[in-house]
Each structure stands twice: as structure tokens, then as C-alpha cells.
Phi, psi and omega in degrees: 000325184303304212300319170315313179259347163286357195268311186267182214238138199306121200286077163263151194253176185273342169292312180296326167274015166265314172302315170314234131059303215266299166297308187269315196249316194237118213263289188278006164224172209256123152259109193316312195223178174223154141238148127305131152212184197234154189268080196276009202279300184301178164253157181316122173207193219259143165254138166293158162332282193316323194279307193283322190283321190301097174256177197221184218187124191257101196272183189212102166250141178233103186241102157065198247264325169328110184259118152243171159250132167251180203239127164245141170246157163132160204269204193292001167234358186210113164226155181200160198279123196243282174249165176209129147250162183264171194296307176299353188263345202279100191282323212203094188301118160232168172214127174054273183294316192285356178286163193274341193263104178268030171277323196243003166315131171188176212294129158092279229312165240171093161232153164261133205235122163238247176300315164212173170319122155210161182273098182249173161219169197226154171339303207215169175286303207304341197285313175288353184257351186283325199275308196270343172267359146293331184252345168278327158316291208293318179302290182316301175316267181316335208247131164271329182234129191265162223266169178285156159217141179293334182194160183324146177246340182281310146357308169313289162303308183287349152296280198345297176341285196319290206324305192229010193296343208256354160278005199244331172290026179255303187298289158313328158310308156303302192308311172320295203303343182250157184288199139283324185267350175290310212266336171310295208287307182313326196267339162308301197311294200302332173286341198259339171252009161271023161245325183306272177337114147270324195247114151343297238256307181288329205255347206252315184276335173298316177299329178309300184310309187267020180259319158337281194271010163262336182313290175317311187274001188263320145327299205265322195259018192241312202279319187284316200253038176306306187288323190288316188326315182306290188340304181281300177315325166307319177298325200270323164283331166281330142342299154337304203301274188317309147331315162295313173293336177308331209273323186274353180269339171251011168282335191278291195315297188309354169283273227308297166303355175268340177280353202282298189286344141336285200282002188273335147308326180267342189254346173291309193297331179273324171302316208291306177298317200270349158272336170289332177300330191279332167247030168265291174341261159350281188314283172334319185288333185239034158241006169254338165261359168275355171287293176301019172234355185260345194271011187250132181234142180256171220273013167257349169284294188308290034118271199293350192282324183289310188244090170272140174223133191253034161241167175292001164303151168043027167086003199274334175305329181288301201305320180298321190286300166313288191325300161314292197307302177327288225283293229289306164309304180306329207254357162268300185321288201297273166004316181249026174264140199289171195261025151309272171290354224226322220224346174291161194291320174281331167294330150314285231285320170295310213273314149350306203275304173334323188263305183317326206271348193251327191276345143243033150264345168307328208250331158285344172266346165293321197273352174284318193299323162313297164319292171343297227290323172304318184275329165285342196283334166296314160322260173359312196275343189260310188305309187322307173310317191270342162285339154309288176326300163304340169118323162340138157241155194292357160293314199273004138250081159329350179284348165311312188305298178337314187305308196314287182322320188264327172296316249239301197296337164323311160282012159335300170286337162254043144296296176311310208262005149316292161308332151304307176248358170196065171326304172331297169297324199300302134019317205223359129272352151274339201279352194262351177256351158306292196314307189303341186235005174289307194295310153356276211291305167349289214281344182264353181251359200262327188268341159306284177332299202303322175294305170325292169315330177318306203271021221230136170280143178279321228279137210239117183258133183248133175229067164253206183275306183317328156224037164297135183257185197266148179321156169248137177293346177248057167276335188310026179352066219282147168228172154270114197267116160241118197265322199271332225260085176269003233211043184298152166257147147312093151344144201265183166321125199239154185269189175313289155327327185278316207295311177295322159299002156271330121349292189301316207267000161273332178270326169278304195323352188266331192270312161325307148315287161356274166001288174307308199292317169285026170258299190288316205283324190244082169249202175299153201248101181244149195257343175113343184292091179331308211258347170297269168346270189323338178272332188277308158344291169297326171299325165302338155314274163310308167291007186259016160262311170320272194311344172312287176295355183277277206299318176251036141337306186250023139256015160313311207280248182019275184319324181281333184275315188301292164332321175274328170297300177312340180266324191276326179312297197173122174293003216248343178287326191311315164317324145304308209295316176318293174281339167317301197303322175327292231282327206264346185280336173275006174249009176195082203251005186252328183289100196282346184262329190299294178309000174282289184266320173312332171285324172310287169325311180279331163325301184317306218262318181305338204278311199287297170286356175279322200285322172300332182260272162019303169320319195267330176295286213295325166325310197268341155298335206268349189251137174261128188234098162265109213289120163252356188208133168290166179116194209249110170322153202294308188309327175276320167323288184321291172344277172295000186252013166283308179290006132294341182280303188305306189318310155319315174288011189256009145050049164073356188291123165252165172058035178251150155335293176304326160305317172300306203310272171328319156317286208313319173292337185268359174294331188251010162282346191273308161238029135283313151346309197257349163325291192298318173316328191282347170251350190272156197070035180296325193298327186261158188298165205305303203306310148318320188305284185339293187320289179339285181302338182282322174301289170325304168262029182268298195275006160255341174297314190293318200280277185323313166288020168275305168273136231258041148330037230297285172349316191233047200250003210248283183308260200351310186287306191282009172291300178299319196288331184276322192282339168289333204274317173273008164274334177274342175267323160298297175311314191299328187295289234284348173293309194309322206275293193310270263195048173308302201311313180286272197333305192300299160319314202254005188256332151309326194306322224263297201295315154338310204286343169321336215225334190253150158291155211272352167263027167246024180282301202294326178298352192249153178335279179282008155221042185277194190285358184253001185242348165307268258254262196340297148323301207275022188268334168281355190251098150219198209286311166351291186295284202318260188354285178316282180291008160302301196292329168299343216235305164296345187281285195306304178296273180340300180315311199237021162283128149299105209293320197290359152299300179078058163243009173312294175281350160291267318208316156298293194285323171292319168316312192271358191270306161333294182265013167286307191285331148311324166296309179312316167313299185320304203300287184316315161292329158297316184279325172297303165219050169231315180100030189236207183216135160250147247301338178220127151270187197260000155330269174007272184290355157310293194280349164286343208247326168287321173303299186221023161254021196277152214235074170281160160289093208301101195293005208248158166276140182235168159304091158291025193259133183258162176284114149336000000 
């Protein structure tokens, strides 16, 4: 019996071995299915023992988006991976009937086709069509495009179902209720009495017979224990009785207590309230008395707040100044009381009396300052008279302001807290120290200015285009910008241009002060609010610049005035005028009114000077030139020596206002200039226009490109492109004119070949071989010589020596008509088939041997006949 049962062979099921598989091999992936199957694919062969237990079995495995299929072999504790395919390698389904090699067809049977076809068979159909509708899901799901199948496989599977489902659920119902080792014992017990046992018939009635008796004693072991059952069920209901009573004596109790802690909840919640009151109470009391000590003003504070006296006598400018600040302090203390306390009755009432006392010390300190602001601005008017009289000008000793300024500044702080506590007056005192000192300031720039003109040299230089000369090298005039400086001496006679910069440097340290001084006496009104603050600053800013511009209005009109006397003097000052003004804005780059009135000024002088060159544009569009003399016209000239005068006046100065100017301007004197060259002498014969215009721009080309202009480095370039281009329009006249006898002939030769073939060229008339011969009996070194030298005659003659284009103007002419010769010689031969009488080597070395060509260093006469 023993030998028997280790001879048989281990029952694996495909569930156990999907846990198995599962556990041991494939760690990080998921196995979908298990199949058993058997292999129709190999052929029959002899198996080792070992070989024969082992079986096998085609798992469906999944990690993340990967699909395999594996191939496994091994018994019920050992498997190992015999093949493995991927899902995407899978081409082709086939099942049972529908396979194509129908040697191994058979029931359950099955192939799969990858590199190539195989063949399994399965337990059963349903096990296999559950295994293939499984792996035909995971294709769709996984595959964009799915393997071929011989037949539906979802279809497949639910015939199977109907077909064999309610026996294999039998079968499986069963298999559940015994463990594995339950179906071991069982299947032992049955080898051990089917080997005892011979006669079926004998083993079917002894089992019957112990099934009896235990069936009988099981009866009987029922019938004893009946009684005891009653017995415990009687225990179990009187148990029951006694649970209910318990249960309704702690349903009484668990009342009792919810009502105890009711009343113990109601009585913590009422101390709790009479202790918060209590330290309410408390708080209020000693928050009513910090009140009454910050609402308290003493009787020497109230007493100055009433009688304020603002001179410096006995201490009174301090004391007034602490009294404020005190007062100033109760009305931050009312700020910061909840609006609680903001609405009780003694607090109105203080703070009521608190106001009376800020409304009349503001209105006796307004009204002293009003008084202030009169009496110096009278001082000022008396002192001014005796300084006029003596001769003196009121700029130029600032110190009558200085007095204002240093008496005034003293109330600053309660100027501040005046704008703290009552924006309104402070307000109605700038504006009123505005009124009070404009007229002041009116009458000292109006008595400034007039001396200033005094001191202005008449002499006067014109500088218009038309007579314009050549620049002096020091027109630039440099000063010393002193901005800071109140205490200048008076000048001796001056040009026009100095006078405004002298001006500037008198005039602004006085708006500067000014400046400081209204910055500190009138400042911004601040609350501790960053974005508050900061708003009130810039606003503050400004109207102390509002007021600024008020108050010196009238040396804007002044300054302005001077600027137009310097441009009728020489427009060229406008320039001068430009960099001075640079010069005092980098020394006083914080001052928004300095930078203010320097911006008027520049406006002034860009406006004056645009409008002078627009003048100059129109000018030189507006000229007629009837060309009579060779050489370089007046208007280019003038030109360029206008954009020498600006460049000087800019007196080496960079990145300034006056540098933009001076582009723009010599950009548009410039091509107006080059406008006009490109039209002038439409009228006159070829030969002058050429000369002209090649000279000329030859000779701005020449000028110009000396100076480092960026605006007009485009016209420069395109100066070089026209004068050459009309040097070459020139040589092409005078060869064609010069050598007509030749030229003519082969330049008809060229328009023929236009339209005819070079072997009807000896037929026609006018170019046959006998009017060839005629031409070519004229071309020898004689003829060449002679009209070389004629050509050379004419460029000396009408050529300007002070340029030195003579001899550029010789070499392109003989490099031209050389190569011009070279044509003929290609044309004679292309259609005469000859040669003609001089080649042009020759006529090379004739022209280098006794035609050379110097530039004539002696001055000559140009003037040509009309």
C-alpha cells in the first residue's frame, strides 16, 4: 500500500499554482490567469520519471502597461520559467476546429502563433476559453491593433458557460467545502480500503452497518441531552428578568445624574459670568483712569494755549511750541480710544473743550505769521530802495532773503504741527507767503535782467549761410558753473550767450535756497502711514514747486527774452546756450524747479534754432545757380562750414541736449544739400553738370568725413557713391565726344548685333567691310596720341586743381577706354573675322609711355566760356 501511494502523482490544481507562480517568480507583477496544458506541438517522446511529474502551465502576467505570456514547467513547490513572450509579438488565435495544421486537432486544443505557431490542449474547453478571453480583453485593453482569431472568443466562452457551467459549479462547490489536506486523508482512507477490501458488495455493507450505529448512538446522545437543555433555558430567562430590572434601576440613576450636573453646569457658568464682570469691571476702572490722565492738560499748558506768546523773549517761542506738542498728544491719546469710550459723555465734552483750545491757538499763530510774513516783505522793500539808489542789484546780495529765512525758520515746528492739525490754515499761509513775496521777487528779477542787458557787448556777428565764414577757433566760451555761489562779482561787458550764463549762475543759488528753505518751513503732513506718508511727501513736493514757479515766473519771461537777444546776436549762440544749461543741470540734478526753468531755456534756444535752420533748408531749396565757373560751389561750402561752427560751439562737450541738436541739425542741412546737387544743372549742357556735381561731392565727401558725425555718416557715404558715379558719367561723355570717329561706329555694331546675327553683320550698309576699313585706317598711335592729348587739354582746363581729381579722373578715362578698345577688337573678329590695325596692349603702352598725367601744383584760372 505504501509503495502505492508514493507511485502517485501530485494533484495540482491551476489556482494553487497561480499562488504559487505568484509568490516565488513573479514578485513585481500581477498574474492575470494560470492554464494547465499539454504540448500538441512536439512529437512523442520517451520522458525520464522526473520529466513526466513535472507539468506545465501558460501564465498571463502584468506589470504597469507590459503584458507577457509565460511558458512554465515544475511540480507543486518548484516551477521555473521555460519561455516567455510579449503580448505585442502575439499575431494569431486559433481553437480547436478552426486550426489550420489538423494533424493535432483536438477537444480543448488551442494555438498560439508568435515567431512561430504552437500548440497546446487544455483540461477542458471551458478552462480554455476562460484563459483566451482573458488574454483577448488584456489586447484590446493593451494593443492598439488586435491579433487575428478564428472565432469570436467572447461568444465562445458563453456557449461553454450554458453548456457545462452548472456541473463544473457542482464540482467546484464541492471542491470548496474540503481543505487540501481533508481531500489527502480522504483519498488515503479510500486507497487503503479499496487495497484492504476485494468484494465491493462486502465493503458496501460493512460501511453501511457503521453508518447505523453511529447514526443510532447519535440519536441517543441527543435524547440525554434534552433535559439538561431545558434546565439552561429556565436559568436563561430567569437571568432575562433580573437584566431588565437592572437596566431600568441605572436608566433611573443615569437621569439622576444628568440632572446633578445640569444644576453644577448652571452654577460654574453663573461664577464664571460674575468673575468676568468683575474683571471687566477692574479693567474699566484702570482704563478710565489712564484716560483721565492722558485728557489732562495743565494749567500752564491751557494758560499758553490761550495767551500764546511767539517771541523769543522769556522762553516764549519754546513754551508755545511744548503746549502744542502737549495738545497734540491728547488728540493721538482720543485716537486711540475704542469707540466706546470716543462716545461716553465725559469724553465729548473734554475733547469739545480740547478743540476749542487748538482753534484758538492756530488762529493767533496764523495770524502772527501773517504779521511775520508783512513785515519782512516791508524790510525787504526799504532795504531794496536804498540799494538801487546806491547802484546795487537785489540778486546780488541775498541777504535781505537770507533774513526772511532764518527769522521764519525758527517756527517750523509749529508750522508742522499746524499742517497736523489744521490743513486748512497751513494752506491759506503758503499761499499767502506766496502773494506776499512774488511781487518782491517780480521787481528784483525785472531790476536784475535790465543790468544784465546793460552788460550784453552790441557787437554783433552775422551768421547766416549765405555769409557765412570761416569759424574762430575759441568761439566756445567755458565758465564756471557755480550754483551754490551767492556772492558773484559784476561783470565787466559780455557776449550775449555769457550773459545768460551768468544769469544762471546768479540765479539759480537764489532759487535754491529759496527751495531749502520752503521745503523745511512748509513740510509734508505725516501720519506714521508708509503709503500715506509717501503720498503726502510727493504732493507736498509739488506744491512747494507750484509755488516755486510762481514765485520766479518771472525770470523764466526774462531768461527767454535773453535767449532770443543771443540768436538775433548769432544763431550759433543757441548752442552755447544748450551746454551752459547741461553744465548747470549736472550740478544741480535734486533741483525740480532748477531743472524746471533750465528746461524752458532749453526749449527756448531748440525752438529758435530749428526755426533758423528750416530757414536755411528753405534757402538753399529756393537757389539758382547758373554754372559759369568750375569749382566748388558757395552753398557747399557754407555748409560745411556751418557744421564747423556747430561742432566748435559745442565746445568738446558730450551726451548733452546741444549734441542732439547739432545732428539733427547738420543732418538736415545735409540733405538738403545733397537734394539740391542731384538737381542742380538739369538745364546745362552734360559736361559742366557732370564736372560740377562730381567736384562738389567729392569736396563734402572730403570735408566731411573728417568729422565724426553719426546723423550724417549715411550722406557721406552716399556723397562718395555720387561723385564717383559722375566721374564715370563724365569719362563715358568725353570718350564718346573725343573719339566719336571709332566709338560711334562699333556702338551702332553693338545695337545691330541686338536684333541681327554676327554673319549678316559684312552685309549691310552701314557696316560692311568697307566702312570697317575705313574706321579701322584711322585707328593708329598718331590718331590715338592726338585725341588722348585733346581729352587731356579738356580735363585740365575744366577741372578744379584744388580738389586733385585730375589725375583720378585721367585714369579712369584711359582704364575705360582701354577696356572699351578690348570690346571693339572682340567685335571685329566675332563678326569680320579680322583684326584691327592697333591692339589694345598698344594702345596701353602708348598711353603710359607719352600721355602721363600729373595733378598741376601751380593755381590756375577756371573760368570757361558759357
Amino acid at each position: 500500500m505504501g509503495k502505492k501511494g508514493e507511485g502517485k502523482e501530485d494533484k495540482i490544481t491551476p489556482l494553487q499554482v497561480q499562488k504559487e507562480v505568484q509568490s516565488k517568480l513573479f514578485h513585481d507583477e500581477e498574474v492575470r490567469s494560470v492554464l494547465k496544458v499539454k504540448d500538441l506541438s512536439k512529437k512523442k517522446r520517451l520522458l525520464s520519471k522526473e520529466n513526466q511529474k513535472k507539468k506545465q502551465f501558460l501564465c498571463v502576467t502584468i506589470q504597469g502597461q507590459r503584458v507577457r505570456i509565460q511558458r512554465i514547467k515544475g511540480t507543486k513547490n518548484v516551477f521555473v520559467i521555460k519561455q516567455t513572450w510579449k503580448l505585442e509579438d502575439l499575431g494569431r488565435i486559433e481553437v480547436s476546429d478552426q486550426m489550420m495544421n489538423q494533424s493535432i486537432k483536438s477537444e480543448g486544443g488551442f494555438g498560439l502563433f508568435f515567431d512561430k505557431p504552437y500548440y497546446w490542449m487544455a483540461s477542458t474547453p471551458s478552462l480554455r476559453n476562460e484563459f483566451l478571453l482573458t488574454l483577448w480583453k488584456l489586447c484590446e485593453e493593451k494593443l492598439t491593433k488586435t491579433p487575428q482569431s478564428t472565432v469570436d472568443l467572447v461568444d465562445l466562452a458563453m456557449i461553454t458557460r450554458e453548456r457545462h457551467g452548472d456541473e463544473e459549479d457542482i464540482s467546484v462547490q464541492y471542491r470548496d467545502l474540503m481543505t487540501a489536506a481533508e481531500e489527502k486523508e480522504l483519498e488515503d482512507l479510500i486507497i487503503s480500503c479499496v487495497n484492504g477490501v476485494t468484494d465491493v458488495e462486502e465493503l458496501s455493507n460493512s460501511l453501511n452497518t457503521q453508518l447505523n450505529n453511529l447514526e443510532i448512538q447519535n440519536i441517543y446522545a441527543i435524547i440525554d441531552a434534552e433535559a439538561a437543555t431545558y434546565r439552561v433555558q429556565e436559568k436563561i430567562d430567569e437571568s432575562s428578568q433580573q437584566l431588565e430590572a437592572i437596566d431600568a434601576w441605572l436608566t433611573e440613576y443615569n437621569t439622576s445624574l444628568r440632572s446633578i450636573k445640569g444644576y453644577i453646569e448652571e452654577i460654574e457658568n453663573r461664577n464664571n459670568r460674575m468673575e468676568i464682570a468683575t474683571q471687566n469691571q477692574r479693567k474699566l476702572k484702570t482704563e478710565l483712569e489712564n484716560l483721565l490722565q492722558k485728557l489732562i492738560l495743565s494749567r500752564t499748558v491751557t494758560t499758553t494755549l490761550t495767551t500764546p506768546s511767539f517771541t523769543k523773549e522769556k522762553n516764549g517761542l519754546s513754551i508755545a511750541i511744548d503746549a502744542a506738542e502737549s495738545l497734540s498728544q491728547i488728540f493721538k491719546s482720543y485716537q486711540e480710544l475704542t469707540p466706546a469710550m470716543k462716545n461716553t459723555k465725559a469724553v465729548q465734552e473734554k475733547v469739545k473743550e480740547f478743540m476749542e483750545y487748538r482753534t484758538s491757538f492756530s488762529s493767533k499763530f496764523e495770524q502772527f505769521i501773517q504779521e511775520q510774513y508783512i513785515k519782512l516783505s516791508r524790510e525787504i522793500a526799504e532795504e531794496e530802495k536804498k540799494e538801487k539808489k546806491s547802484g546795487k542789484t537785489a540778486f546780488w546780495f541775498s541777504g535781505l532773503h537770507r533774513t526772511v529765512y532764518k527769522t521764519l525758520i525758527s517756527y517750523t515746528p509749529l508750522m508742522n504741527w499746524l499742517h497736523q492739525m489744521e490743513p486748512e490754515r497751513f494752506k491759506k499761509l503758503l499761499d499767502l507767503y506766496v502773494q506776499t513775496f512774488q511781487n518782491l521777487y517780480k521787481h528784483e528779477i525785472k531790476y536784475f535782467f535790465s543790468d544784465v542787458k546793460d552788460l550784453i557787448s552790441k557787437d554783433s556777428k552775422d551768421r547766416k549761410l549765405s555769409s557765412l565764414g570761416p569759424p574762430i577757433k575759441n568761439e566756445f566760451q567755458s565758465i564756471n558753473v557755480m550754483p551754490n555761489d551767492t556772492s558773484l562779482s559784476k561783470p565787466e561787458k559780455m557776449s550775449p550767450e555769457m550773459a545768460i550764463a551768468y544769469s544762471l549762475n546768479v540765479l539759480l543759488p537764489n532759487v535754491i535756497e529759496e527751495q531749502n528753505f520752503c521745503t523745511k518751513f512748509f513740510p509734508p503732513r505725516l501720519d506714521g502711514d508708509k503709503e500715506k506718508d509717501a503720498k503726502s511727501t510727493t504732493e507736498n513736493s509739488e506744491n512747494i514747486g507750484k509755488m516755486l514757479l510762481e514765485l520766479f515766473s518771472g525770470s523764466i519771461e526774462k531768461l527767454g527774452d535773453l535767449v532770443e537777444t543771443a540768436d538775433k546776436v548769432d544763431h550759433y549762440n543757441d548752442i552755447n546756450i544748450l551746454v551752459y544749461s547741461a553744465q548747470f543741470r549736472s550740478k544741480c540734478k535734486d533741483s525740480l524747479i532748477v531743472n524746471e526753468i533750465l528746461t524752458q531755456v532749453d526749449i527756448k534756444a531748440r525752438t529758435l534754432f530749428n526755426a533758423y535752420i528750416s530757414e536755411q533748408v528753405a534757402t538753399i531749396n529756393g537757389t539758382q545757380v547758373s554754372i559759369k565757373r568750375c569749382g566748388i560751389l558757395p552753398i557747399v561750402s557754407k555748409v560745411c562750414l556751418a557744421t564747423d561752427h556747430m561742432i566748435l560751439r559745442l565746445g568738446g562737450n558730450e551726451n548733452t541736449t546741444a549734441n542732439k541738436l547739432v545732428d539733427e541739425s547738420s543732418a538736415n542741412l545735409i540733405e538738403a544739400m545733397n537734394k539740391w546737387l542731384q538737381t542742380i544743372g538739369d538745364q546745362q549742357k552734360e559736361k559742366y553738370k557732370l564736372i560740377t556735381r562730381f567736384e562738389n561731392f567729392h569736396h563734402f565727401h572730403k570735408e566731411m568725413s573728417k568729422k565724426r558725425i553719426k546723423t550724417v555718416e549715411s550722406f557721406v557715404t552716399e556723397s562718395e557713391t555720387l561723385y564717383k558715379s559722375n566721374i564715370d558719367q563724365f569719362v563715358r561723355y568725353l570718350v564718346d565726344y573725343y573719339l566719336s570717329e571709332i566709338t560711334d561706329f562699333f556702338t551702332e555694331l553693338d545695337k545691330l548685333l541686338e536684333r541681327l546675327p554676327e554673319e549678316e553683320i559684312p552685309f549691310q550698309q552701314s557696316h560692311s567691310k568697307q566702312a570697317l576699313g575705313k574706321v579701322n585706317a584711322r585707328i593708329n598711335a598718331s590718331f590715338i596720341e592726338k585725341k588722348m592729348r585733346k581729352l587731356q587739354k579738356s580735363i585740365e582746363k575744366n577741372l578744379s586743381p584744388a580738389e586733385g581729381l585730375i589725375p583720378r579722373v585721367w585714369t579712369t578715362l584711359t582704364d575705360y577706354f582701354v577696356e572699351k578698345y578690348k570690346h571693339f577688337e572682340e567685335l571685329t573678329r566675332r563678326c569680320y573675322k579680322t583684326e584691327l590695325t592697333m591692339t589694345n596692349k598698344e594702345i596701353s603702352s602708348l598711353i603710359k609711355l607719352k600721355l602721363i598725367m600729373n595733378n598741376p601744383t601751380s593755381k590756375r584760372d577756371s573760368v570757361r566760356p558759357t
